[in-house]
KOLDRENPA-70704 format. One record per residue: x, y, z of N, C-alpha, C in turn. Coordinates in steps of 0.001 Angstrom, whole numbers, padded with zeros to 6 digits, always signed. Layout:
N
XYZXYZXYZ/...
***
This chain:
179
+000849-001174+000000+000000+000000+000000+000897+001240+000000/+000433+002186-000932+001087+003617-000926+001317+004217+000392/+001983+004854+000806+002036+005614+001963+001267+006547+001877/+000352+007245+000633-000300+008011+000747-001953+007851+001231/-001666+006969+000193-003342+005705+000444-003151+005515+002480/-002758+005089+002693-002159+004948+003811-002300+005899+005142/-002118+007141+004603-001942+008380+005346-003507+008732+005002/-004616+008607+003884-005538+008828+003845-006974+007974+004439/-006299+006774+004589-007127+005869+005417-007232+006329+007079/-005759+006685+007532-005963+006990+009051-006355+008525+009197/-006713+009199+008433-007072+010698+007971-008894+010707+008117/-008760+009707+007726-010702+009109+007319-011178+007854+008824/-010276+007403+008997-010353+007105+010065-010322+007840+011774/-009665+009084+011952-009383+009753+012872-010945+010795+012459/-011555+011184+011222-012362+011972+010886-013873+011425+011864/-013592+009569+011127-014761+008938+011881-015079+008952+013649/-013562+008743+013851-013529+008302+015254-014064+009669+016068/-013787+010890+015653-014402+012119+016095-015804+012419+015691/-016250+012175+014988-017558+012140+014227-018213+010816+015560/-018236+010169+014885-018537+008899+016286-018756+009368+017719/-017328+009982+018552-017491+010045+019725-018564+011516+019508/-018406+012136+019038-019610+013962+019018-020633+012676+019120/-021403+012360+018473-022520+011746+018392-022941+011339+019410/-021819+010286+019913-022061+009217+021087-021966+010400+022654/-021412+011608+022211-021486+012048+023623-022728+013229+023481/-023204+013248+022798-024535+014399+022343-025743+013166+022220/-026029+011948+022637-026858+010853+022868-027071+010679+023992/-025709+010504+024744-025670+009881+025992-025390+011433+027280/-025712+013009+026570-025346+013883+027416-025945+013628+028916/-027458+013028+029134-028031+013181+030310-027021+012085+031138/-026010+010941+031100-025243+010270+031597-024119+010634+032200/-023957+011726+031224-022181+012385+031210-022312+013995+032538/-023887+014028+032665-023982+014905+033676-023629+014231+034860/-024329+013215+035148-024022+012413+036385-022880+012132+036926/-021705+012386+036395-020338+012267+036352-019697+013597+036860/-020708+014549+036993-020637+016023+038291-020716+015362+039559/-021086+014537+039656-020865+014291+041400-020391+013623+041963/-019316+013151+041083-018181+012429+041388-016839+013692+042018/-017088+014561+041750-016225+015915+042481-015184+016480+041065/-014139+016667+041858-013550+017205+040419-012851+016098+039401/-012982+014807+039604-012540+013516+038403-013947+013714+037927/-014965+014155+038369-016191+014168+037506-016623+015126+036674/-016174+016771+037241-016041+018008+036404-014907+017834+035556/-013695+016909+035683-012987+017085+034316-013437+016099+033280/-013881+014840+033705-014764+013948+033013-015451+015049+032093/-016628+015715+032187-017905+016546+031822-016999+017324+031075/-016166+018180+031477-015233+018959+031054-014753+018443+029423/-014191+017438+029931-013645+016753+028131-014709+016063+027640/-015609+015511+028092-016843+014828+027293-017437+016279+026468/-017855+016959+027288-018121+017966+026652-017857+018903+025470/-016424+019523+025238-015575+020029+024679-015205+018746+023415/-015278+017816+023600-014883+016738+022786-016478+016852+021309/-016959+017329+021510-017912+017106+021080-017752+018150+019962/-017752+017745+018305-018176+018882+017160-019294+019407+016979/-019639+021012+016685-020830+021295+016659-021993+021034+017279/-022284+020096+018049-023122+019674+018454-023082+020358+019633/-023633+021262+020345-023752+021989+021552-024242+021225+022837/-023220+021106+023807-023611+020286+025036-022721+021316+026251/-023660+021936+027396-023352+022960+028098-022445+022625+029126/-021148+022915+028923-020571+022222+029937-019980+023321+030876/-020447+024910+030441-019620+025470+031708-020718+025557+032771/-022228+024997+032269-023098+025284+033039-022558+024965+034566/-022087+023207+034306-021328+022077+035142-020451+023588+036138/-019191+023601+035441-018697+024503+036251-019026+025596+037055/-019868+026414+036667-020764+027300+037343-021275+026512+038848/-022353+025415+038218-022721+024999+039867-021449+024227+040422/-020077+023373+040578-019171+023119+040835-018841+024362+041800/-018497+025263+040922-017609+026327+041759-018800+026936+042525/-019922+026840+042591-020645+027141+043852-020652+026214+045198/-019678+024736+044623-020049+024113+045923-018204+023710+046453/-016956+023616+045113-016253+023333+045544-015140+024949+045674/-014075+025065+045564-013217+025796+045388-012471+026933+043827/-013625+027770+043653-013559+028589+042231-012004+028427+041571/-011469+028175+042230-010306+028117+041102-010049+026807+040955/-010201+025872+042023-009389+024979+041501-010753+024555+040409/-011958+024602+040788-013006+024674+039804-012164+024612+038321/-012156+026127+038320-011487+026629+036964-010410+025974+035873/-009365+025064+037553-008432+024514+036638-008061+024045+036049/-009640+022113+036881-009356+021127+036353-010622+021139+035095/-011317+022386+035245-012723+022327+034151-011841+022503+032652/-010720+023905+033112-010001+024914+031616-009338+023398+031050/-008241+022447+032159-007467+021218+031485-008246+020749+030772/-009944+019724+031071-010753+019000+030349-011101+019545+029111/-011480+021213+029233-012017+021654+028130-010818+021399+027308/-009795+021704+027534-008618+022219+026190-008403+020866+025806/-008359+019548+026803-008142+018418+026135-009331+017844+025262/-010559+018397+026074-011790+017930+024753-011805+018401+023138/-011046+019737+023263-010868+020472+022270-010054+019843+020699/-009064+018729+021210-008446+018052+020504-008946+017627+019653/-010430+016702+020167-010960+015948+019067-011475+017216+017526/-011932+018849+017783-011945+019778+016627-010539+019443+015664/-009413+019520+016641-007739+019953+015929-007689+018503+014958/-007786+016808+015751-007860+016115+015069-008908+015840+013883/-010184+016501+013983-010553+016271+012734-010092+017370+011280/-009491+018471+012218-008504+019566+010939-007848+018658+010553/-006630+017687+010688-005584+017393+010568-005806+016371+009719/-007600+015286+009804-007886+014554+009192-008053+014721+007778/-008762+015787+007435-008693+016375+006080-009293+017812+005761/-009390+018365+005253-009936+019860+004785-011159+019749+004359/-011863+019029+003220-012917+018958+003568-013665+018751+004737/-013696+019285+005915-014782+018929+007089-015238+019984+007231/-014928+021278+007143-015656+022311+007240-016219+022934+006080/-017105+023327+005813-017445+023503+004717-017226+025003+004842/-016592+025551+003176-015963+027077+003032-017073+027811+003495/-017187+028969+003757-017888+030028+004238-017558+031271+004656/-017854+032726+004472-017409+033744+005140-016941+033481+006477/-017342+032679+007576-016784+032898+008987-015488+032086+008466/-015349+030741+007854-014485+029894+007695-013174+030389+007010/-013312+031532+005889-012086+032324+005323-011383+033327+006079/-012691+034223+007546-012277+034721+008400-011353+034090+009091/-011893+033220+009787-010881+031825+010690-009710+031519+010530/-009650+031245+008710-008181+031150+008384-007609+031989+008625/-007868+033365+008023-007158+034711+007817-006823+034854+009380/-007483+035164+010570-007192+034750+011807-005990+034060+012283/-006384+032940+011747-005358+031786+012647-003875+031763+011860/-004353+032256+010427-002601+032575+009758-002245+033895+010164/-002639+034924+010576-002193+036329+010563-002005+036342+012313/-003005+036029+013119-002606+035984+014549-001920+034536+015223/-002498+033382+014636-002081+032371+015263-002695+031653+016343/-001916+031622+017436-002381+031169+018622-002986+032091+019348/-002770+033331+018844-003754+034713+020057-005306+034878+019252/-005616+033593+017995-006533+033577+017551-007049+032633+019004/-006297+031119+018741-006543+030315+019881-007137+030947+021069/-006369+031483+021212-006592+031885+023031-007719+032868+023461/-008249+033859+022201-009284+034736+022501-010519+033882+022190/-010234+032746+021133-012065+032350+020651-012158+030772+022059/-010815+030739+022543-011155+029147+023365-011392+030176+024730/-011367+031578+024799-012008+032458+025859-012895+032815+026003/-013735+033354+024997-014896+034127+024916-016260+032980+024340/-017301+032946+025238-017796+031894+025331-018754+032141+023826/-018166+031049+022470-019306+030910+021647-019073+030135+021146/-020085+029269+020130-020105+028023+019377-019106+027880+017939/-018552+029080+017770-017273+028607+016585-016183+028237+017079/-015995+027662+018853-014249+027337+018676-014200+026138+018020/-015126+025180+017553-015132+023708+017083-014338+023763+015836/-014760+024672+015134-014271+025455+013707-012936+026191+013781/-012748+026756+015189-011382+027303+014833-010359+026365+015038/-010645+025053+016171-010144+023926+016505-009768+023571+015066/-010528+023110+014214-010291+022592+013087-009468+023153+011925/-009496+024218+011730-008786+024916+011348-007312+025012+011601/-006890+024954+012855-005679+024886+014003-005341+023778+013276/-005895+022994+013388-005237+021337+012714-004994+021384+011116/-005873+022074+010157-005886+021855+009198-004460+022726+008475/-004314+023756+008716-003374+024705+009272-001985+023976+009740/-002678+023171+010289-001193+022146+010870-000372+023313+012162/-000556+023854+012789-000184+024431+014090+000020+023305+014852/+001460+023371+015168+001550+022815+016294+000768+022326+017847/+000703+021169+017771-000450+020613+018812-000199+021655+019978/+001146+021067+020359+001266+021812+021679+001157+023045+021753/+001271+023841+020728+000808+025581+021048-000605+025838+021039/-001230+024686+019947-002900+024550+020378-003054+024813+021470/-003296+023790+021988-003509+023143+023790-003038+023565+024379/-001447+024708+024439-001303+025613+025409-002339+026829+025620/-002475+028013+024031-003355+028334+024408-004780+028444+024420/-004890+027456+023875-006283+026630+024307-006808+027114+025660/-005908+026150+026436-005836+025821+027716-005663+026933+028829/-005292+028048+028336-005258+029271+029143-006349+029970+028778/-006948+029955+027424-008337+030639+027466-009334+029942+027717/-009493+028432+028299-010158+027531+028716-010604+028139+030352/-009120+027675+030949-008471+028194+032451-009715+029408+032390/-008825+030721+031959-009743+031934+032355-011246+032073+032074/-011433+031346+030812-012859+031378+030799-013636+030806+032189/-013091+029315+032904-013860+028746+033080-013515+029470+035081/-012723+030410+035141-012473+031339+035948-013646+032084+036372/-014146+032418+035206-015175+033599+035243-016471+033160+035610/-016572+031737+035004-018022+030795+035343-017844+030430+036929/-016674+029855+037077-016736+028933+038508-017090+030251+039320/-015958+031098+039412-016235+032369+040396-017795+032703+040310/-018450+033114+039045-019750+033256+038938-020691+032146+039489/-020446+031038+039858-021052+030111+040129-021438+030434+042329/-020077+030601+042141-019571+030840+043988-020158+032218+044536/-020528+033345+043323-020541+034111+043788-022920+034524+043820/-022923+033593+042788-024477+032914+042885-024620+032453+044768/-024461+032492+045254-024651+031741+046669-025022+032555+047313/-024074+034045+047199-024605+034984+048191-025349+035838+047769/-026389+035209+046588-027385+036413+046167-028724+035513+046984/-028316+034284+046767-029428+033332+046891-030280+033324+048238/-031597+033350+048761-032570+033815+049876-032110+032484+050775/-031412+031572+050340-031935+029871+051474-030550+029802+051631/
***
């Protein structure tokens, strides 16, 4: 077998295996909640189940929010920002799988222009600011071919601070509350 043939089978294969798990964790979301009360092996559980997931919207800083109302807002923050940035992988691996996965579009030529002209301070502001295109910029990151580890570094710091702002917001829900 060609090495190319080769390189395109595990390309189509890594595409599926992400395609697969989004599905399987946007089926089984009411399960993957229950895994909050296991403490924080259960908020980073939720954390990467969550984040692991393409397009398919499953609320996972909600998790953190009530967390950091019951455990410690930062460390809340820390082990939620790790899960998210590692859930995030499965976006980068399906970039890396092939270019067709996103389909072209004005936000999608933005994205590029983004992630080639800023880079990783693209990373770090869209894996901060809470909205439904980091799946797309994830993918992009990969397709792009950026280095994993500068991904997931700042990934992982606009994960961190985002999930800063929820946990604290979560803790700070307590002392509005009448009971």
């Amino acid at each position: 077998m060609k090495p190319e043939t080769r390189l395109r089978i595990v390309r189509l294969l890594l595409l599926l295996l992400v395609i697969a798990l989004s599905v399987s964790i946007y089926l089984y979301r009411d399960q993957v909640k229950q895994l909050a009360a296991l403490g924080y092996p259960g908020l980073f559980l939720v954390s990467l189940l969550t984040n692991a997931t393409l397009i398919l919207p499953v609320p996972g800083v909600l998790f953190t929010s009530l967390m950091g109302a019951v455990f410690h807002p930062f460390w809340v923050a820390l082990v939620a920002g790790t899960g998210s940035a590692l859930g995030e992988l499965s976006g980068y691996l399906a970039g890396i799988s092939g270019r067709g996965v996103v389909e072209r579009s004005e936000l999608h030529d933005r994205l590029v222009y983004w992630m080639r002209r800023y880079g990783v301070w693209t990373v770090l502001v869209l894996a901060f600011v809470p909205n439904p295109i980091f799946d797309v910029a994830g993918i992009i990151a990969g397709m792009l071919k950026m280095p994993v580890w500068r991904f997931l570094l700042f990934c992982w710091i606009g994960k961190v601070l985002k999930m800063l702002m929820f946990a604290y917001g979560g803790a700070g829900l307590l002392n509005f509350l009448p009971f």
